[in-house]
C-alpha positions as CSV (number, residue, x, y, z in Angstrom):
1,X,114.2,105.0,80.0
2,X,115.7,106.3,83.3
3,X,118.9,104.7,84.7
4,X,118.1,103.0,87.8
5,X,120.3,105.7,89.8
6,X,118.3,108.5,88.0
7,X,115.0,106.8,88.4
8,X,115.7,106.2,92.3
9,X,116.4,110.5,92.3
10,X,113.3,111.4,90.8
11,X,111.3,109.0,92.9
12,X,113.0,110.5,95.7
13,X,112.4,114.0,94.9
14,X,108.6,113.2,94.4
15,X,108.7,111.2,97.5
16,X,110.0,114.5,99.2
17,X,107.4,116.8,97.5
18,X,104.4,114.3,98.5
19,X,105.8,114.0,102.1
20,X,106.2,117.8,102.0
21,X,102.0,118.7,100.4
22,X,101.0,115.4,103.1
23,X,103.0,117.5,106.0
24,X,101.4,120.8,104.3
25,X,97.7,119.6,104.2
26,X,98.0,118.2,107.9
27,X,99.6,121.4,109.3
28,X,97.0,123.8,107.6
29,X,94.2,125.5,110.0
30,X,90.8,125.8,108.9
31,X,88.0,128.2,110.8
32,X,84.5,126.7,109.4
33,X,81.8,129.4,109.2
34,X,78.5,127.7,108.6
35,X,75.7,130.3,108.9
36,X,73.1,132.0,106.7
37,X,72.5,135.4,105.5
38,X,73.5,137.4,109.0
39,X,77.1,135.9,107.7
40,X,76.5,135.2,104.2
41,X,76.5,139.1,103.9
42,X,72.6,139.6,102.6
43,X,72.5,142.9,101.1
44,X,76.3,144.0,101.3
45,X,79.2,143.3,99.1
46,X,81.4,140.1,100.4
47,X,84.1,142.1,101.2
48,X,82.1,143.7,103.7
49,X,81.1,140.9,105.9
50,X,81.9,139.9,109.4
51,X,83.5,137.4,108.2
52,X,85.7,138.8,105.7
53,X,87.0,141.0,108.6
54,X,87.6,138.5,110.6
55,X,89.7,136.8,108.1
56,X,91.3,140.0,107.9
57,X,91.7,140.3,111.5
58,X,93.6,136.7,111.6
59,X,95.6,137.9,108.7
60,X,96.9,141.0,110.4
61,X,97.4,138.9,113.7
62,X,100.0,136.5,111.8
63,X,97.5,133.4,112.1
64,X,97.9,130.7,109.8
65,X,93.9,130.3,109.8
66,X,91.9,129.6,106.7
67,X,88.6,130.6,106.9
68,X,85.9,129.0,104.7
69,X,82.7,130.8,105.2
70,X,79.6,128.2,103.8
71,X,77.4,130.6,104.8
72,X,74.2,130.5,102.7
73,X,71.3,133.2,102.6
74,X,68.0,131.4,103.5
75,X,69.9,128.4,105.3
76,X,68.0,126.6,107.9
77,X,69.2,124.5,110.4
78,X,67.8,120.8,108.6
79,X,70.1,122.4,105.2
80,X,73.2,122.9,107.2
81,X,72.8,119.3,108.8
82,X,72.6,118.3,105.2
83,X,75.6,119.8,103.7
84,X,77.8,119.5,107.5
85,X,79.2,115.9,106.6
86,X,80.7,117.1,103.2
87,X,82.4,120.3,104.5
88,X,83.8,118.5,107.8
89,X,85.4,116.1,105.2
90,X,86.6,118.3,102.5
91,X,88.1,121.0,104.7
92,X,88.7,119.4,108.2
93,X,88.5,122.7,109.9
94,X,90.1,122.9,113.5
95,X,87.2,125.8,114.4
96,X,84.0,125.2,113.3
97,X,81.2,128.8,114.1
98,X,77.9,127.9,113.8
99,X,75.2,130.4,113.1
100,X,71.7,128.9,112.5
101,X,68.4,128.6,113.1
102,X,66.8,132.4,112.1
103,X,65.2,131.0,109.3
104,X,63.8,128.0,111.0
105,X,62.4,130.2,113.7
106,X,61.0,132.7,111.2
107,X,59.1,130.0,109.5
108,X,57.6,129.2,112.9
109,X,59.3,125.9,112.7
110,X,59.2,123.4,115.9
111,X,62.0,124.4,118.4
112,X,62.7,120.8,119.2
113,X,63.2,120.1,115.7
114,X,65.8,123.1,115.6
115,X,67.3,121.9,118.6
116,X,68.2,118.5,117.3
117,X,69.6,119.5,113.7
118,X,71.7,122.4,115.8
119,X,72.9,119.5,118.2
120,X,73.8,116.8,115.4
121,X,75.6,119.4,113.7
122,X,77.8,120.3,117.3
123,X,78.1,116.4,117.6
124,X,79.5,116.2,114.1
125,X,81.9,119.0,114.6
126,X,83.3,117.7,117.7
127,X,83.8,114.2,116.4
128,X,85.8,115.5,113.7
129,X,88.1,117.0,116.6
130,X,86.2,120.7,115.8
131,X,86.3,123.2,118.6
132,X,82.9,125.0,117.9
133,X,81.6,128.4,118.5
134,X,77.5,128.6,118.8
135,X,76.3,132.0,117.8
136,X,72.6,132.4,119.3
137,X,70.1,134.9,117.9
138,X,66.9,136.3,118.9
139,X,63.6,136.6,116.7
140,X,61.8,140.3,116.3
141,X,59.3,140.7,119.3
142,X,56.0,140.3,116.9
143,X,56.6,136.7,116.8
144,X,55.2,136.3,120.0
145,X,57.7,135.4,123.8
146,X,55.6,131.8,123.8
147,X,58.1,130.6,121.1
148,X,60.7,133.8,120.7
149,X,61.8,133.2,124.2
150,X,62.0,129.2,124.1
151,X,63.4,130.1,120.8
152,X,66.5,132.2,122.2
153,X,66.9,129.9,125.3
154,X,67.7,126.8,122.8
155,X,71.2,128.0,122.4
156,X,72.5,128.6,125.8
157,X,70.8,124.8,126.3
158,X,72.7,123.3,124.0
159,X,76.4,125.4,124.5
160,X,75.8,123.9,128.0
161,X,74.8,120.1,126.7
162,X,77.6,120.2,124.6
163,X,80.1,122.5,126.1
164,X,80.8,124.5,123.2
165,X,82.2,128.4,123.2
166,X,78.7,130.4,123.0
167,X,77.4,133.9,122.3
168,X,73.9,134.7,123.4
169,X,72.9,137.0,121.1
170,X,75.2,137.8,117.7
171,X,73.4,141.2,117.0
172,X,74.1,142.6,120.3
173,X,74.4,146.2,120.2
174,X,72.8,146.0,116.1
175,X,69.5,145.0,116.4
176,X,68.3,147.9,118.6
177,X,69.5,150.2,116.6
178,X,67.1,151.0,113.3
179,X,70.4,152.8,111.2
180,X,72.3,149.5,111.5
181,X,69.9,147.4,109.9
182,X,68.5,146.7,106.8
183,X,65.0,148.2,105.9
184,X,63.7,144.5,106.3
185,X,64.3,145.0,110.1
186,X,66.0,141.5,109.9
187,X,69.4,141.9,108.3
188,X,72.5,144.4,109.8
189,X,73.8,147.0,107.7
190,X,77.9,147.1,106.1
191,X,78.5,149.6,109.0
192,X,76.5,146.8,111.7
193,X,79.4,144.4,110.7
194,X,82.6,145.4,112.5
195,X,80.3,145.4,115.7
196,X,79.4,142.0,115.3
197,X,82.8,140.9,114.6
198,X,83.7,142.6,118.0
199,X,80.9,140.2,119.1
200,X,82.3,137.3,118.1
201,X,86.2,138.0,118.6
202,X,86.5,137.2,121.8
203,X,85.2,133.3,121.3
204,X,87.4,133.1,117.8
205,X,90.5,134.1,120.4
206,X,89.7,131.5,122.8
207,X,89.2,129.0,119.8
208,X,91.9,129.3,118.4
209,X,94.3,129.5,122.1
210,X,92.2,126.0,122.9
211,X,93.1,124.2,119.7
212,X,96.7,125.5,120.0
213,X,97.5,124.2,123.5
């Protein structure tokens, strides 16, 4: 049994330690990346992904950022709606990027349908207290401008509804060019991936200044 003067110490010391983690857990910064395979890394080693750089980047730039990339290859937008709620929760992130929809649109999915899981997911980000980034993306030509174009014209529709931070097209500067992608035509190479982290810099900069301030 522990004196009462001893007892009162320990219970102060794990008082302290609690109060310290509590301070710890509140004080940590979280970057959310919730994408599919253009940043789950499809085809490429993990180390080798946008993503990964950009944690890199943050590292090197003496940020105290986390980033959890829940990125999954084959994601469509109704998936990440799905799974949003849990990771919001778990990891609290003060930056959420969203990259979805390429699947949907590949399957020849209806925009509208798109539009609304994309905009829920912006909704739920920002009610957590999320800045979020919108990454917009472009189907291959063959698909046919009735539903690529409405397709691509989604995103700067719904950075504007929702006035998130917003990048047109993610692959700007990729897609065009045959040796930075994949022999599928629809995924960027290892050496595509520092180009789209230049991309998508400039929004993770102004992120990250806007949840500061």
């Amino acid at each position: 049994m522990l004196s009462g003067s001893l007892f009162r110490q320990w219970a102060g010391r794990l008082l302290c330690l609690a109060g310290f983690s509590l301070v710890a857990t509140v004080q940590a910064n979280t970057l959310l990346v919730m994408g599919d395979s253009l940043s789950a890394g499809y085809g490429m080693p993990p180390e080798a992904t946008w993503v990964t750089l950009m944690e890199q980047q943050l590292t090197e730039g003496d940020s105290d950022y986390t980033v959890i990339n829940a990125s999954i290859s084959g994601e469509t937008s109704r998936g990440g709606l799905e799974r949003m709620p849990a990771l919001l929760s778990d990891y609290k992130p003060n930056v959420v990027i969203l990259e979805l929809g390429a699947n949907d649109g590949l399957r020849g999915f209806q925009i509208d349908h798109i539009t609304r899981n994309l905009s829920e997911m912006i909704e739920l980000s920002q009610q957590s207290g999320a800045t979020v980034i919108l990454l917009g993306i472009r189907l291959p030509p063959n698909f046919g401008s009735r539903y690529t174009e409405p397709f691509f014209e989604q995103y700067a529709t719904l950075a504007d509804q929702h006035d998130v931070l917003y990048l047109p097209f993610m692959l700007e500067g990729v897609a065009q060019y045959r040796d930075l992608m994949q022999d599928d035509g629809l995924h960027p190479t290892s050496d595509a991936q520092p180009i789209i982290l230049d991309n998508v810099w400039p929004l993770v900069q102004e992120a990250l200044s806007q949840t500061s301030s």
